[in-house]
C-alpha positions in Angstrom: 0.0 0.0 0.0 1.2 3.1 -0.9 1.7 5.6 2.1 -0.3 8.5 2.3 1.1 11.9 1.7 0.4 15.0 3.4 0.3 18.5 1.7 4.0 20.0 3.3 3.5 23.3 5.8 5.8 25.1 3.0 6.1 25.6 -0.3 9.0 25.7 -2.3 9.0 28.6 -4.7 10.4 27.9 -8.2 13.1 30.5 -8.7 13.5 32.5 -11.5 10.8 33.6 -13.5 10.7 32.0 -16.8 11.7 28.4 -15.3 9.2 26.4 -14.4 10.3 23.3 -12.4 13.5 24.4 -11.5 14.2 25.0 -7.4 17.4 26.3 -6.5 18.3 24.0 -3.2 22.3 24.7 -3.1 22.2 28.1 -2.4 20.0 27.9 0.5 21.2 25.1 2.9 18.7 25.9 5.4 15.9 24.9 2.7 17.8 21.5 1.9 17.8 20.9 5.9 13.5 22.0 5.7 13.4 19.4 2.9 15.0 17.0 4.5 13.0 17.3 7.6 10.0 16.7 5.6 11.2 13.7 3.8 11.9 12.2 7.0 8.6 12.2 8.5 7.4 9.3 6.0 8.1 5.8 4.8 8.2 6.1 1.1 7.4 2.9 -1.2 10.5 0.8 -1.1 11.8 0.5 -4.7 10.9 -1.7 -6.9 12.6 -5.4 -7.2 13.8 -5.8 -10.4 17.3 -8.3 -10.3 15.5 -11.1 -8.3 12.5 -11.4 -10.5 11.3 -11.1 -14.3 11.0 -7.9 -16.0 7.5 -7.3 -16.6 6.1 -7.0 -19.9 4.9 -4.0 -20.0 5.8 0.0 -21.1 6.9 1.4 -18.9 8.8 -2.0 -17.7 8.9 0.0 -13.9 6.8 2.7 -12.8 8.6 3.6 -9.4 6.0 5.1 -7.7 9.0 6.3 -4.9 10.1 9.4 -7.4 6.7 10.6 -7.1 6.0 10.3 -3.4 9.1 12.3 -3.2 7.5 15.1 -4.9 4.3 15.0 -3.4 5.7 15.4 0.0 7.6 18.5 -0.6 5.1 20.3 -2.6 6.1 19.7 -6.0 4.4 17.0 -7.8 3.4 19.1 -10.9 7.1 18.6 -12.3 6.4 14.8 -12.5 3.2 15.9 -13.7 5.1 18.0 -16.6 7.7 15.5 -16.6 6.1 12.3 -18.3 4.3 14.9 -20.7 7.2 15.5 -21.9 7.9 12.4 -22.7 4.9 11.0 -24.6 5.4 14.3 -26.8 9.0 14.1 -27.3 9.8 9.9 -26.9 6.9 8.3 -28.0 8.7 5.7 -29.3 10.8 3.9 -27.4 11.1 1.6 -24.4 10.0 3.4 -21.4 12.4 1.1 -19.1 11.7 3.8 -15.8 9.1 5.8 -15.8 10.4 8.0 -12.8 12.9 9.2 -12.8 12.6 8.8 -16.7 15.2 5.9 -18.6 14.2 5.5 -22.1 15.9 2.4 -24.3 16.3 3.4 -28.0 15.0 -0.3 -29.5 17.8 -1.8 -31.9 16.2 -0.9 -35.4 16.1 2.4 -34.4 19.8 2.4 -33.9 20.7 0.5 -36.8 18.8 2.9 -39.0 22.1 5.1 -39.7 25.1 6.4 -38.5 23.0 9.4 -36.3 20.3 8.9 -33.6 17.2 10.4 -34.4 16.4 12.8 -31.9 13.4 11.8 -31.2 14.7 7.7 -30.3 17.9 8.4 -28.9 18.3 7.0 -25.7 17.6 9.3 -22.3 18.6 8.6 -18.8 17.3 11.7 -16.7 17.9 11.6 -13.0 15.2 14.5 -11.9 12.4 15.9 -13.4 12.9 18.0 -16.8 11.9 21.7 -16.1 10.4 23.9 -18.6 13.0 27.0 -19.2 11.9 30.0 -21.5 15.0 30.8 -23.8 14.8 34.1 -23.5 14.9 34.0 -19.7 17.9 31.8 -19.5 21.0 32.4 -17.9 24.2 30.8 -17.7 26.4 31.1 -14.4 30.3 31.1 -14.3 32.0 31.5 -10.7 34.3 29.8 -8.2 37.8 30.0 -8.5 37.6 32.4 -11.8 39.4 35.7 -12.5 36.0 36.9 -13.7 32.6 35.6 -12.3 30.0 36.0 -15.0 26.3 35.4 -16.5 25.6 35.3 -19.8 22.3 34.6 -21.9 21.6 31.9 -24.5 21.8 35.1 -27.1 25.4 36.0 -26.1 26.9 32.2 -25.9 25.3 32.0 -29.7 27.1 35.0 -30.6 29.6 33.6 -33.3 31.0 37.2 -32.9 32.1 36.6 -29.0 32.5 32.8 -29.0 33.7 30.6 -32.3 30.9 28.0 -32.6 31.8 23.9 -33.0 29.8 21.0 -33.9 31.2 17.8 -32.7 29.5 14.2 -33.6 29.7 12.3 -30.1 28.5 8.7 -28.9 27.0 9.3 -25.2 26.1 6.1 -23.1 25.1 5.5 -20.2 27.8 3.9 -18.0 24.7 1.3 -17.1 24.5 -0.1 -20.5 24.2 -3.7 -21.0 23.6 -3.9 -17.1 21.1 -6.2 -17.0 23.7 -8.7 -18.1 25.6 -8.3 -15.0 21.9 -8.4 -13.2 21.1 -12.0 -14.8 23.9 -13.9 -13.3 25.1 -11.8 -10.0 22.3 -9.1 -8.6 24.0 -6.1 -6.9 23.2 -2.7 -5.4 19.6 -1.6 -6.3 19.6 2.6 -5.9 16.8 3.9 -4.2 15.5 5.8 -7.6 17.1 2.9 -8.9 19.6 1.5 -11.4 17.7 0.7 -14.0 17.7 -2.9 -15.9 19.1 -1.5 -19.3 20.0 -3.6 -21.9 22.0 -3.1 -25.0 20.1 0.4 -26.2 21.1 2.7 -23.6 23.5 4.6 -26.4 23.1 6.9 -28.9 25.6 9.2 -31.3 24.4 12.6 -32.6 26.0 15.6 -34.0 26.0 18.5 -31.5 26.2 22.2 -32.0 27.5 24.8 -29.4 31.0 26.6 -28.4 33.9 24.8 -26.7 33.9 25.3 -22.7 37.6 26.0 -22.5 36.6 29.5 -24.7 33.9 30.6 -22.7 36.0 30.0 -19.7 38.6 32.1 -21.1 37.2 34.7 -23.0 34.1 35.4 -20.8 35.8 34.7 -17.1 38.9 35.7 -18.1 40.6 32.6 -17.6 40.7 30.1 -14.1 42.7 30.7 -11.3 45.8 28.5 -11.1 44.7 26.2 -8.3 41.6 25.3 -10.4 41.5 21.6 -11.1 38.4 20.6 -11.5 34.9 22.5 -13.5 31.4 21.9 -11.9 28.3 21.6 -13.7 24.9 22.0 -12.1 21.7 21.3 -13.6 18.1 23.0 -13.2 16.9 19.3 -12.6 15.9 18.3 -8.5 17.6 14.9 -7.9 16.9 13.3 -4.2 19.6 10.9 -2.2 18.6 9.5 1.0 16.1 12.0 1.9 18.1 14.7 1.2 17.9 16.7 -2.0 19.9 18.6 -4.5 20.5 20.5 -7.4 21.9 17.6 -10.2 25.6 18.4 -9.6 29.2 16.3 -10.8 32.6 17.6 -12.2 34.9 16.6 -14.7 38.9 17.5 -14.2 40.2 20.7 -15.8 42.6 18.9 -17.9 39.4 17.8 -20.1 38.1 21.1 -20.2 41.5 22.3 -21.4 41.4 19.9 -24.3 40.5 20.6 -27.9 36.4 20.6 -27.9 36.2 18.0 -25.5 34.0 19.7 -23.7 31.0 21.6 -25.8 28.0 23.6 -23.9 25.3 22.7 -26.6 22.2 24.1 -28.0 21.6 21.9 -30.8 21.3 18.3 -31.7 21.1 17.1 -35.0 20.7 20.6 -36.8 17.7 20.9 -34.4 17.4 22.9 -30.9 17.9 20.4 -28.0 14.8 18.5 -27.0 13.2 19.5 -23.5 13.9 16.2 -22.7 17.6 16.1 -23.6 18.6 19.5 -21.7 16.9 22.6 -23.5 18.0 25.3 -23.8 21.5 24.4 -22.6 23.8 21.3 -21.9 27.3 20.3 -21.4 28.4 17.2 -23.8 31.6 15.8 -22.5 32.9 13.6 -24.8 34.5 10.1 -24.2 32.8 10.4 -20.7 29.6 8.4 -19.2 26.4 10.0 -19.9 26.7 11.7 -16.2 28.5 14.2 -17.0 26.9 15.5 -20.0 24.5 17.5 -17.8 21.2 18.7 -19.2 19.5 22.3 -18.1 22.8 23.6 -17.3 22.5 27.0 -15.3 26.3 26.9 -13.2 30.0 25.9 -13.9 31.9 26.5 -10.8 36.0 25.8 -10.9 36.5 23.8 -8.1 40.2 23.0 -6.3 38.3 19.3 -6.2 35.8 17.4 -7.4 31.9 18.0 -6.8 30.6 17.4 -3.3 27.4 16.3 -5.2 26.1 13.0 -4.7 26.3 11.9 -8.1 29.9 12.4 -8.4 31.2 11.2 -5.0 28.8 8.7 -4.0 27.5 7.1 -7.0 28.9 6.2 -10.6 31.7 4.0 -8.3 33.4 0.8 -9.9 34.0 -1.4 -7.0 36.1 -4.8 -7.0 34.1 -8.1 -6.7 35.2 -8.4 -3.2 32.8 -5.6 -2.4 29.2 -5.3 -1.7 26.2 -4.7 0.3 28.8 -6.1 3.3 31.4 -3.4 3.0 31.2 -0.5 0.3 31.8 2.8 1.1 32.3 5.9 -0.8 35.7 5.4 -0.5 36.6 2.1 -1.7 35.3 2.8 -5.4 37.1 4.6 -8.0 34.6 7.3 -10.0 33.7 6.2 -13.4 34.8 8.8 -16.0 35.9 7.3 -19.3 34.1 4.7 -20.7 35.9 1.4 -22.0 35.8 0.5 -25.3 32.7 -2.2 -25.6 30.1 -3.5 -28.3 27.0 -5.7 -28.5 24.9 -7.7 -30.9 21.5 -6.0 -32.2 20.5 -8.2 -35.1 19.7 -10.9 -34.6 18.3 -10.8 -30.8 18.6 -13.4 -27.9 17.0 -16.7 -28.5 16.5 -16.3 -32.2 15.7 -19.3 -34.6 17.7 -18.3 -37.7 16.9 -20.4 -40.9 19.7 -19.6 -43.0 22.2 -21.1 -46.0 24.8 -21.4 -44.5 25.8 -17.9 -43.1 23.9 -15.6 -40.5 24.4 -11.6 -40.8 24.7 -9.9 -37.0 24.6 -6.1 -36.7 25.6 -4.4 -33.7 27.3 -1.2 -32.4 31.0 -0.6 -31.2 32.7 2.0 -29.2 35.3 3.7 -26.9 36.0 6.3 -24.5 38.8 8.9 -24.2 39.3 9.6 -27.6 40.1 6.3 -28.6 38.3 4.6 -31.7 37.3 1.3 -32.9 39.7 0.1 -35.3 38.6 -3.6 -35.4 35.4 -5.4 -34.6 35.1 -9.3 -34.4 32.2 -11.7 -33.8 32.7 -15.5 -32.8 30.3 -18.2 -33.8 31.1 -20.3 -30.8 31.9 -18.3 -27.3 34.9 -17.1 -28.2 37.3 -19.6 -29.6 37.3 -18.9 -33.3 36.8 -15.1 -34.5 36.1 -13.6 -37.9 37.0 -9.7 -38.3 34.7 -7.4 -39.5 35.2 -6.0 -43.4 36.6 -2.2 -43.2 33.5 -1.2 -45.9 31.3 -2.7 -43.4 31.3 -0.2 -40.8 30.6 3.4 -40.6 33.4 5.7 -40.8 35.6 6.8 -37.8 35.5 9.4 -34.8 37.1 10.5 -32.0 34.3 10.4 -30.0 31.2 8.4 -31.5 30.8 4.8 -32.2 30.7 2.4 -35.5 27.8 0.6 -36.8 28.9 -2.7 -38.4 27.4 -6.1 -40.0 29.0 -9.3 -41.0 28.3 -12.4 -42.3 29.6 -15.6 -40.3 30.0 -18.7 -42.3 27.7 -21.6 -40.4 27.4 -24.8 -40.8 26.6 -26.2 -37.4 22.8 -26.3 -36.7 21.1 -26.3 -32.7 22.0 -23.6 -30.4 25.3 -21.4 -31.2 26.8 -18.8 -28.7 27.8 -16.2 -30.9 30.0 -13.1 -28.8 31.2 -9.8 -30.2 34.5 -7.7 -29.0 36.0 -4.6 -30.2 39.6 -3.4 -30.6 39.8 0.3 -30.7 43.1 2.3 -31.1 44.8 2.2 -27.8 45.0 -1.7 -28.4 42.6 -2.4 -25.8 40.0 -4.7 -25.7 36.9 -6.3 -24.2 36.8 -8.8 -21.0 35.7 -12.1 -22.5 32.9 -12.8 -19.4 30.5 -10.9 -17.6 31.9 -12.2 -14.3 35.5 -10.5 -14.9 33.6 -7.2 -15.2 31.0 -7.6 -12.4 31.1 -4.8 -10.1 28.3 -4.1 -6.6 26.9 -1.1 -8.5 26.6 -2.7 -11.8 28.4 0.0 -14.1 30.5 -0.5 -17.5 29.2 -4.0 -18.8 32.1 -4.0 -20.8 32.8 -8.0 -21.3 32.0 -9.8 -24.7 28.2 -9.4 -25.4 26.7 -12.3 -25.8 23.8 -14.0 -27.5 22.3 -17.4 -28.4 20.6 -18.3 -31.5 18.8 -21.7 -32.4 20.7 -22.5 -36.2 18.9 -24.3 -38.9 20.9 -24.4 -41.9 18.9 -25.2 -45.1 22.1 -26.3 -47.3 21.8 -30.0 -45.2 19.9 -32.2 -47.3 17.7 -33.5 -44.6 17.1 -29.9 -43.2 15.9 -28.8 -46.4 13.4 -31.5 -46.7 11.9 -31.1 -43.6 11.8 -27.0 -44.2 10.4 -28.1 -47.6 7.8 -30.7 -46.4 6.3 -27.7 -43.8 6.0 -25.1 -46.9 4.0 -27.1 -49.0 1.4 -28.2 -46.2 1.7 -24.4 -44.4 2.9 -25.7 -41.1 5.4 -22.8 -39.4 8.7 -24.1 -38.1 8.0 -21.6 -34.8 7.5 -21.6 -32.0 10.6 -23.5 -31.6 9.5 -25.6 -28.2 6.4 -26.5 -30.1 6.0 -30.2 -31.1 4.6 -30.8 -34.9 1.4 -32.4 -34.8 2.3 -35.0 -37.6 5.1 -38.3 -37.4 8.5 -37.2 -37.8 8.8 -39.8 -40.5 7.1 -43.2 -41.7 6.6 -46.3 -40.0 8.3 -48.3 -43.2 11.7 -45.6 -43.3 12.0 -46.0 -39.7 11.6 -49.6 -39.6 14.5 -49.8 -42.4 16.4 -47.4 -41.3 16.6 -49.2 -37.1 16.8 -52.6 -39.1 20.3 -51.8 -40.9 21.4 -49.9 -37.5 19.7 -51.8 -34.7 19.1 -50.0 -31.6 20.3 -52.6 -29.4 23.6 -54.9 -29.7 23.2 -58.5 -30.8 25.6 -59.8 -28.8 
């Protein structure tokens, strides 16, 4: 039973007029501290279970009802309201995998469908609601250890005359992609607002269109102050941890900031304006970086001496060794997830398919790495891993620095049942994939980043007796699937079975 809600004694006041659904909390601890105070008076839905038990078959997979009670306890429950509008407007289209906080799955013929993610299906992970921000009231924050704190508007940061405008084609994934691997053989650390099951869609690549952070930095706040080392990035976004809550804040080091477009605050996606959804009016894309730290509604960039106090960056996005876990994490035994490995997975054909084939079965999939590296090679293996066959150069989308490639291949097959075909991915640095899930298990479940794996039921129609049965069920309309199904008629006849047992008798003679 859910529990029952009371209207709060306050109301928090959105701030700025123009932005709906945007609080500020981290300028005014005392309203954190009244907000906290409130959240701990109840005993919110627990979260729902997910690793022990099947998905359900429905969209959205999860509903969450926790994010909302959240919201409704403080006041606010017209940005989850606003929230899943958005949505159904902007997503309609893909898998809604958590409905609150929102996680949307791109499904694997939408990604195949070219080189760029259609807006419109390219994946979102969103960790607070998405506020409504009028363009013209926008504002952009610059402070902390600069020589020159600053705001500018949307109009001056499009200037071309004050800032030299990039567009940069970059692959952004969620650093809990393919997670529901890890989920199906070891569970691990279910978040409160939760980690969601994702499988292999939680990616996307798009061209972005803004000006390089290091410019704006320089040009507009005249540069950082030398004991700057890392850059902050807040979003308008309300994001709850344990009762308390927040503005969305993380960091990435300086020395990313410094490098050449690495770090673009963007307007545009696509040759389109950013989505709501996917951080209108403003966002920071960090390249080669998990999907964190791209943050959506920017409003502040502080330059830190360290890395954000926020939650997201100091107590979550951790990769732990196997020896840790519910028994003994802490903050501080984790290492924080910032470039993503290189890693790649099967789209076509899907888990558990019966392929009928002549002796060759085409996979598609997606490869990629972090950092500035790219895939140079890409190679599938018909049977777990032992013998591999290299992708063709012509089949597979051209090179980036920071975006994946799309590639297909055909495998020669002649074996028929149940194959284990596995995919990994070379990319320029010379590293590679983890051959097993286990070797990249981790309590929090990040960077599935071990051969993907799938199994597919072959029946090859260049074997004489697999042809005749295939031709047999054409001519008299009988389907060959489901595959568990029995067929209703005799597998052969009494006199070829008799003839065939007679010659090679079942049972010895002597």
């Amino acid at each position: 039973m859910a529990p029952v809600i009371s209207p709060p004694d306050t109301t928090f006041e959105e701030e700025k007029p123009g932005w709906k659904g945007y609080i500020e909390w981290e300028k005014y601890p005392e309203k954190k501290a009244l907000a906290h105070e409130i959240l701990s008076k109840y005993k919110f839905s627990d979260p729902p279970e997910f690793q022990n038990r099947p998905l359900p078959d429905t969209n959205p997979v999860i509903i969450s009802p926790r994010w909302r009670e959240y919201h409704d306890a403080l006041g606010i429950g017209h940005i989850v309201d606003y929230s899943w509008e958005v949505v159904q407007k902007e997503k309609p289209d893909i898998i809604h995998l958590l409905q609150f906080p929102y996680n949307g799955e791109t499904r694997f013929e939408q990604l195949l469908k070219g080189r760029l993610t259609d807006n419109k299906y390219h994946f979102i992970r969103n960790h607070g609601g998405v506020p409504d921000i009028n363009e013209d009231a926008f504002e952009l924050e610059i402070g902390g250890l600069v020589n020159t704190p600053v705001k500018l508007s949307l109009k001056e940061l499009q200037d071309p005359s004050k800032f030299t405008q990039s567009e940069v084609t970059v692959t952004l994934q969620c650093s809990g992609t393919r997670r529901v691997e890890q989920i199906k053989e070891y569970p691990g650390e279910g978040d409160e607002l939760i980690n969601a099951p994702w499988g292999e869609g939680a990616i996307g690549t798009a061209t972005y269109r803004g000006v390089a952070l290091k410019k704006v930095l320089k040009y507009a706040a005249g540069g950082v102050l030398p004991e700057c080392k890392h850059i902050e990035f807040l979003g308008a976004d309300t994001y709850f941890k344990k009762k308390n809550v927040y503005n969305y804040a993380v960091s990435v080091p300086y020395r990313k900031v410094k490098a050449n477009e690495e770090v673009l605050l963007a307007w545009e996606m696509n040759g389109k304006p950013l989505p709501k959804i996917h951080g209108f009016p403003l966002r920071v894309v960090v390249t080669g970086y998990i999907g964190a730290r791209s943050v959506k509604w920017l409003y502040k960039i502080n330059a830190l001496t360290e890395p954000s106090m926020g939650p997201v960056q100091r107590q979550e996005y951790l990769y732990y060794t196997t020896q840790i876990g519910k028994q003994n994490a802490k903050y501080s035994n984790g290492f924080s997830i910032q470039q993503m490995p290189v890693s790649s997975a099967i789209l076509e054909p899907t888990d558990k398919k019966v392929i009928i084939h002549d002796g060759k079965i085409t996979l598609r999939g997606w490869a990629y790495s972090g950092g500035g590296n790219w895939v140079e090679r890409v190679e599938v293996s018909p049977d777990g891993g032992s013998v591999w066959y290299a992708v063709e150069v012509d089949d597979m989308t051209e090179k980036h620095y920071h975006a994946w490639r799309l590639w297909k291949i055909d495998v020669p097959i002649h074996a028929e049942g149940w194959l284990e075909f596995c995919v990994r991915t070379w990319d320029s640095s010379n590293n590679t994939e983890p051959t097993y899930v286990r070797s990249a298990w981790n309590w929090d479940l990040h960077v599935t980043s071990s051969a993907h794996r799938i199994k597919v039921y072959s029946v090859n129609k260049t074997r004489p007796a697999t042809a005749a049965r295939l031709k047999y069920l054409e001519e008299n309309g009988i389907p060959f699937e489901p595959l568990t199904k029995p067929f209703e008629f005799q597998l052969e006849p009494t006199e070829e079975y008799l003839a065939k047992t007679r010659v090679y008798k079942r049972e010895p003679e002597s």
